[in-house]
C-alpha positions as CSV (number, residue, x, y, z in Angstrom):
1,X,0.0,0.0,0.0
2,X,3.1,2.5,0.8
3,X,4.9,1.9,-2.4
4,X,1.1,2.4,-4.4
5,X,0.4,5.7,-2.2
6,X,4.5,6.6,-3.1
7,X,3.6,5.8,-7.0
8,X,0.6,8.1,-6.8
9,X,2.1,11.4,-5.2
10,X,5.1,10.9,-7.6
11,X,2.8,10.7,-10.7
12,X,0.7,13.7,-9.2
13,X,3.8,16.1,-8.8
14,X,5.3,15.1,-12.2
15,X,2.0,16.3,-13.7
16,X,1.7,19.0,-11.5
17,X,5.2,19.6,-12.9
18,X,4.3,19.5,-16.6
19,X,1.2,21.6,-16.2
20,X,3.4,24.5,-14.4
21,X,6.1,24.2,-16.8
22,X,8.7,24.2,-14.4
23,X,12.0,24.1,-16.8
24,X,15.6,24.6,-16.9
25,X,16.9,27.3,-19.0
26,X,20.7,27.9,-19.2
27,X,21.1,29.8,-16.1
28,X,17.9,32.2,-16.4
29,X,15.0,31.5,-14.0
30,X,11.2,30.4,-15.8
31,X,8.7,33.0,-15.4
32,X,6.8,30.0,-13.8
33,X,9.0,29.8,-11.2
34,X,9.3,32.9,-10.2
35,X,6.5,34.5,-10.2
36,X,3.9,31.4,-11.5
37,X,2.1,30.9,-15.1
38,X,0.0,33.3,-16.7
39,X,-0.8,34.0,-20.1
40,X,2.0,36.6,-20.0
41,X,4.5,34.6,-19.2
42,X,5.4,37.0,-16.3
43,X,3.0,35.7,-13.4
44,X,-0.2,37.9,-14.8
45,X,-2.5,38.6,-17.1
46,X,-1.4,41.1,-20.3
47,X,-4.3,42.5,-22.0
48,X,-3.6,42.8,-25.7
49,X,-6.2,43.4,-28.4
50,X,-5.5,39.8,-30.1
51,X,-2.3,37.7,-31.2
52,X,-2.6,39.3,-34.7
53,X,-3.3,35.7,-36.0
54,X,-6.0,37.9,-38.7
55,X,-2.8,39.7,-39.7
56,X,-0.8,36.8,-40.6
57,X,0.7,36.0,-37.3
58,X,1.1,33.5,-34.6
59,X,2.9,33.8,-31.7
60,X,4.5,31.2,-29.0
61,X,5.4,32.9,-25.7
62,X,8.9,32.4,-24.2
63,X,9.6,30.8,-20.9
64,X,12.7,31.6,-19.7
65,X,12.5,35.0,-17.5
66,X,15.6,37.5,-16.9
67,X,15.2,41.0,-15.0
68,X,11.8,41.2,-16.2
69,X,11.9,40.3,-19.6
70,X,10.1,37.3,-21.2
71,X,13.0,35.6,-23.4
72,X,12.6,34.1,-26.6
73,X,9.2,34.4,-27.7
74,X,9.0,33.7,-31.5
75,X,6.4,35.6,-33.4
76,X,5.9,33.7,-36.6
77,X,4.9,35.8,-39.8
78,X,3.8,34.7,-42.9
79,X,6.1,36.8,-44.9
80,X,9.3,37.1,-42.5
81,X,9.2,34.1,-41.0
82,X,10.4,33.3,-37.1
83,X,11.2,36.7,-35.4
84,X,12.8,35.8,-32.3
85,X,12.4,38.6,-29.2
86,X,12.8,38.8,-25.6
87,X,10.1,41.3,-24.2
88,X,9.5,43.5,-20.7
89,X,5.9,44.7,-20.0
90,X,5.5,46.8,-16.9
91,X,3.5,44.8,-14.2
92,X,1.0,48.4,-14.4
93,X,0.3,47.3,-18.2
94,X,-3.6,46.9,-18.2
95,X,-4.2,48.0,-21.6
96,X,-6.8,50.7,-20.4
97,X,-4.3,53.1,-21.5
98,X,-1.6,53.8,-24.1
99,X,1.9,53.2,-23.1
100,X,5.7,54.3,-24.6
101,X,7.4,51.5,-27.0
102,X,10.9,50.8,-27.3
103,X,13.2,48.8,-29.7
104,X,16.5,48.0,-28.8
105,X,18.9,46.1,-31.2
106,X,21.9,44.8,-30.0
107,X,25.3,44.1,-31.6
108,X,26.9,41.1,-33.0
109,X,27.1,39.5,-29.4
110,X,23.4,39.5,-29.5
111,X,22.4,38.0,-32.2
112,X,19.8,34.9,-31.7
113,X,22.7,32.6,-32.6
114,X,24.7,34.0,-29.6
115,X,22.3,32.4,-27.2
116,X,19.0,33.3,-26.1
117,X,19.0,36.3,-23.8
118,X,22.7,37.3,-24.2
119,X,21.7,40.7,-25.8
120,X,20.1,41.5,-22.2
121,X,23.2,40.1,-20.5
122,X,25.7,42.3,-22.8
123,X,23.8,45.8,-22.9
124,X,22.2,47.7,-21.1
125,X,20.0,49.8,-22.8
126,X,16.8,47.9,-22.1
127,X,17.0,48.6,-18.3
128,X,18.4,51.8,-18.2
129,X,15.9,52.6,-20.4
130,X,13.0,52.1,-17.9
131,X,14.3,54.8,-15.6
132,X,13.1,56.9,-18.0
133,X,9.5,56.0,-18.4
134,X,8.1,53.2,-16.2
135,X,5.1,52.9,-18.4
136,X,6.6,51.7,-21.6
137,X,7.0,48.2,-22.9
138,X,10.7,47.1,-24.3
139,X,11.6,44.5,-26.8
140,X,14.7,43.1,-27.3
141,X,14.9,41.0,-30.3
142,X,17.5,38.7,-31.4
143,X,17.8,38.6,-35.2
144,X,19.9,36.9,-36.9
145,X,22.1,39.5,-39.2
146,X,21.9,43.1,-39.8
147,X,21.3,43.5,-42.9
148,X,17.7,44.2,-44.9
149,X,16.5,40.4,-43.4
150,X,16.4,41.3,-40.4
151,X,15.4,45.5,-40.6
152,X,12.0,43.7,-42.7
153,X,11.8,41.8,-39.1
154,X,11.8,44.4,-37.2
155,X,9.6,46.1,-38.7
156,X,7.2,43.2,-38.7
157,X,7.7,43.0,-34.9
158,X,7.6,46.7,-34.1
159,X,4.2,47.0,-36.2
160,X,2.8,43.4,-34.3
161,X,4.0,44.8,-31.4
162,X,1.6,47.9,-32.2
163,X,-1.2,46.1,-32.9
164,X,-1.6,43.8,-29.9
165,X,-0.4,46.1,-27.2
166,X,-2.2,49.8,-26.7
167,X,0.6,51.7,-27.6
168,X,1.0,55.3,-27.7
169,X,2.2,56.4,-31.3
170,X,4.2,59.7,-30.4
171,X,6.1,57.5,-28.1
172,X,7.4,54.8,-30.1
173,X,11.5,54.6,-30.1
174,X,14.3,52.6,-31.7
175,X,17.9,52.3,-30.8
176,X,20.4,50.2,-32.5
177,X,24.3,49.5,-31.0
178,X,26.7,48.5,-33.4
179,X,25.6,45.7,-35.8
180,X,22.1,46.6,-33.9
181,X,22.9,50.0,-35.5
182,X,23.2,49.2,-39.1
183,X,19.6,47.0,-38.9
184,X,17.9,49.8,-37.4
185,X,19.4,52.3,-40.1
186,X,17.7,50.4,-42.8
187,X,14.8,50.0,-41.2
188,X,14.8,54.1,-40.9
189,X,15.4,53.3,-44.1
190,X,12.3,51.7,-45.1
191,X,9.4,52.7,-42.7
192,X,10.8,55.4,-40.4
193,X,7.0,56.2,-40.1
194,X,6.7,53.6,-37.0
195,X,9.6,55.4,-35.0
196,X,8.9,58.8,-33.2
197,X,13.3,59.1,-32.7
198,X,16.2,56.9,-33.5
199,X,19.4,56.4,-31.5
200,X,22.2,54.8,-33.4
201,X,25.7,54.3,-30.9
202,X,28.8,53.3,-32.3
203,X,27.2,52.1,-35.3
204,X,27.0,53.6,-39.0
205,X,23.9,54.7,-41.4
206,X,23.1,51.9,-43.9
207,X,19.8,53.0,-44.9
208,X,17.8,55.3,-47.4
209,X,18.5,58.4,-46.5
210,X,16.1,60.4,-48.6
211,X,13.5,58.4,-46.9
212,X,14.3,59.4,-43.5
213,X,14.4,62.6,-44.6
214,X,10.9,62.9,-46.0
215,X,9.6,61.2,-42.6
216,X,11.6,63.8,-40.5
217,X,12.3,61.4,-38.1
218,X,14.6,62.7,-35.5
219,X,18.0,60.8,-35.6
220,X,21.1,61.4,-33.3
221,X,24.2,59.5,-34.2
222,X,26.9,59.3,-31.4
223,X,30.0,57.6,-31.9
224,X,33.1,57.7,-30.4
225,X,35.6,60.1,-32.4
226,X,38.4,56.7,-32.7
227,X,35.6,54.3,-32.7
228,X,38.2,50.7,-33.3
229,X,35.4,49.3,-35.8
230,X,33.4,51.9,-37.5
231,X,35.5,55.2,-36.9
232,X,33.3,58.6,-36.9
233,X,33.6,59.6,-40.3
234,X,30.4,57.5,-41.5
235,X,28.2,59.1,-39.0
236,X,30.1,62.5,-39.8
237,X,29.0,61.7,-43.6
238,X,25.5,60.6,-43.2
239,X,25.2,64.1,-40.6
240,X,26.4,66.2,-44.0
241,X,23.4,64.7,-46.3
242,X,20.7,64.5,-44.0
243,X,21.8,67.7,-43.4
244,X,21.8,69.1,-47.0
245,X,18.4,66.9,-47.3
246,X,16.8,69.2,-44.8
247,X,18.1,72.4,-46.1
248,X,16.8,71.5,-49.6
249,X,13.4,71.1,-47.6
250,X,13.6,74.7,-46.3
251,X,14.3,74.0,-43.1
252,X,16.5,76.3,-40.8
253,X,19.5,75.1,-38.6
254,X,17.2,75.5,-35.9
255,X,14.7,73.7,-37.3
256,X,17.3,71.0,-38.4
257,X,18.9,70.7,-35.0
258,X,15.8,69.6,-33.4
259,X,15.9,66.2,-35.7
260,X,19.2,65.8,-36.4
261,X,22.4,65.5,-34.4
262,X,25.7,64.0,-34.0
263,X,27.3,63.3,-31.5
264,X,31.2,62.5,-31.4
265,X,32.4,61.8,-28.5
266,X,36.2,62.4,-27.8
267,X,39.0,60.8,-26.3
268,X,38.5,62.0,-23.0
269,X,35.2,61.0,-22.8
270,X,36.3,57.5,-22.7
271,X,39.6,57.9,-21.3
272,X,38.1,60.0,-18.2
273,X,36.2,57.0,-17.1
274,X,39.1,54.4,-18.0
275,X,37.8,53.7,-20.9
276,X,40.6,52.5,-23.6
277,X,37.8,50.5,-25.8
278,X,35.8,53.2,-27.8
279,X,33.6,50.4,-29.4
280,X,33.4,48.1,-27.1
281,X,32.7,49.9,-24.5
282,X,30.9,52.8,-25.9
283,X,27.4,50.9,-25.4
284,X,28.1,50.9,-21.9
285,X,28.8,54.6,-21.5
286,X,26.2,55.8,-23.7
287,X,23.5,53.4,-22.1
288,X,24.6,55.3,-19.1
289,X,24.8,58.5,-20.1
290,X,22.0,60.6,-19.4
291,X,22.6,63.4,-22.3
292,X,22.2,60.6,-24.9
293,X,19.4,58.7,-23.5
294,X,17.4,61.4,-22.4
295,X,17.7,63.0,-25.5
296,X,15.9,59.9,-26.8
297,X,13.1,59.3,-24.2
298,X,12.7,63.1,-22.9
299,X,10.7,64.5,-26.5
C-alpha cells in the first residue's frame, strides 16, 4: 500500500510539474518559477487586443525570464518568418491606457545565434531605459544578421508589437548599438514612419537616406571620435546629407537641430572613465549616459 500511495504522489507532482512548466533554462530562472504561469509569461494577465493571428501572425510565448523580460518568444509571420524577441511589460500594463514602445537592437554578441538572452546580458540599454518611463514596454529582439532580413523583421515585430499592445504612437522609439545600428538604419530606411526618434551608438547609417528625410524622423548618431570598428567619419557623412536633405526642404538650422544631431564623442570622454575600448565599450557609456538617452526618451 506504501509503495502504491509513493507511486501516486510521484505521478501527481510530475503532472503538476508538466502543467506549471517548471523548466531549466541555461542559467535564467522560468517565469513560472518565479512569479507562476500566466498568459503573460510574467505571473499575470497582459491584456492585448488579439495575437494578430487575422494579420498573418502567430505567436508562442517564451519561458525563460531575466530581469523582467520574457525571453525568446517567437512571433511567426507569414512573410518574415520566425522573429525571435525577448520582451519586458511593466506589471501596471492593463491595456486601459496607451503606453511608450521601445526597440533595442543589439550588436553582434546578441544576435539569436549567440544564445537566447545574451543581448540583455551584454547591454544595457533595455533597463536603463526604464528609468526613463516606467510605463513603456521594451523589446529586445535577437535577429539573426543586420542587414535588410532582419530590418524587414523588425519592422514586422515593431508593427505586431503595435497592434496587440495599446501603444501610444508619439512614443514609439528605436535604438540600435553596433551591428544593432546598421539593422535599425535600414529600417529608418524603409518605414521610419513607425519610430517617433532613433538612436544609433557606435554604429553607421546603412539605410535610405532620402526616406528618412521625408519622414523627418529625428536621428542622433553618437559615436566615439576613434571608434576601433566603425571610426566617426560615416556618422560624420550621413550628418552632411541629412543635413543638406533638410536644407533643400527649407528648413533652418534650428529647425534641423531639433531632428538631427551627432554626436562624437572624444577621447576624453572615454579615457576619463578608464575607458581605452571606444567600441566596445561605448554601449556601456552611452547606455549610461544621461545626455544621450534622455535626448531619446525626454521629447
Amino acid at each position: 500500500m506504501k509503495r502504491i500511495l509513493i507511486a501516486i504522489t510521484g505521478f501527481v507532482c510530475a503532472l503538476a510539474l508538466m502543467i506549471c512548466g517548471v523548466s531549466v533554462l541555461s542559467g535564467f530562472s522560468t517565469a513560472s518559477e518565479e512569479k507562476g504561469l500566466s498568459a503573460s509569461g510574467s505571473g499575470r494577465e497582459v491584456t492585448t487586443r488579439d495575437h494578430g493571428a487575422s494579420s498573418g501572425w502567430t505567436f508562442s510565448e517564451g519561458t525563460g525570464e531575466y530581469r523582467g523580460f520574457v525571453l525568446d518568444n517567437v512571433l511567426r509571420s507569414s512573410t518574415q518568418g520566425n522573429i525571435h524577441f525577448n520582451l519586458y511589460v511593466p506589471d501596471s500594463y492593463d491595456g486601459t491606457k496607451p503606453y511608450a514602445l521601445f526597440v533595442t537592437l543589439p550588436g553582434y554578441q546578441g544576435l539569436h545565434f549567440q544564445g537566447v538572452g545574451i543581448n540583455l546580458r551584454t547591454e544595457e540599454f533595455g533597463f536603463v531605459a526604464q528609468d526613463y518611463n516606467r510605463n513603456m514596454i521594451i523589446a529586445a529582439p535577437q535577429l539573426d544578421d543586420w542587414g535588410d532580413t532582419s530590418a524587414k523583421q523588425t519592422i514586422e515585430l515593431t508593427e505586431y508589437l503595435l497592434d496587440v499592445y495599446n501603444i501610444d504612437r508619439n512614443k514609439v522609439y528605436g535604438e540600435g548599438y553596433s551591428g544593432g545600428g546598421e539593422t535599425m538604419s535600414r529600417v529608418m530606411g524603409m518605414r521610419p514612419e513607425l519610430f517617433s526618434a532613433y538612436l544609433q551608438c557606435a554604429s553607421q547609417f546603412d539605410g535610405d537616406i532620402e526616406v528618412l528625410a521625408k519622414a523627418r524622423t529625428p536621428v542622433r548618431l553618437v559615436v566615439g571620435a576613434h571608434d576601433e570598428y566603425y571610426r566617426a567619419q560615416p556618422s560624420r557623412e550621413t550628418y552632411d546629407r541629412l543635413h543638406a536633405l533638410y536644407r533643400d526642404q527649407g528648413l533652418t538650422d534650428i529647425q534641423i537641430d531639433r531632428i538631427l544631431v551627432l554626436d562624437v564623442r572624444p577621447d576624453s570622454y572615454f579615457s576619463s572613465q578608464d575607458i581605452s575600448n571606444q567600441h566596445g565599450r561605448g554601449g556601456h557609456l552611452f547606455a549610461n549616459d544621461s545626455d544621450i538617452m534622455g535626448w531619446l526618451f525626454n521629447r
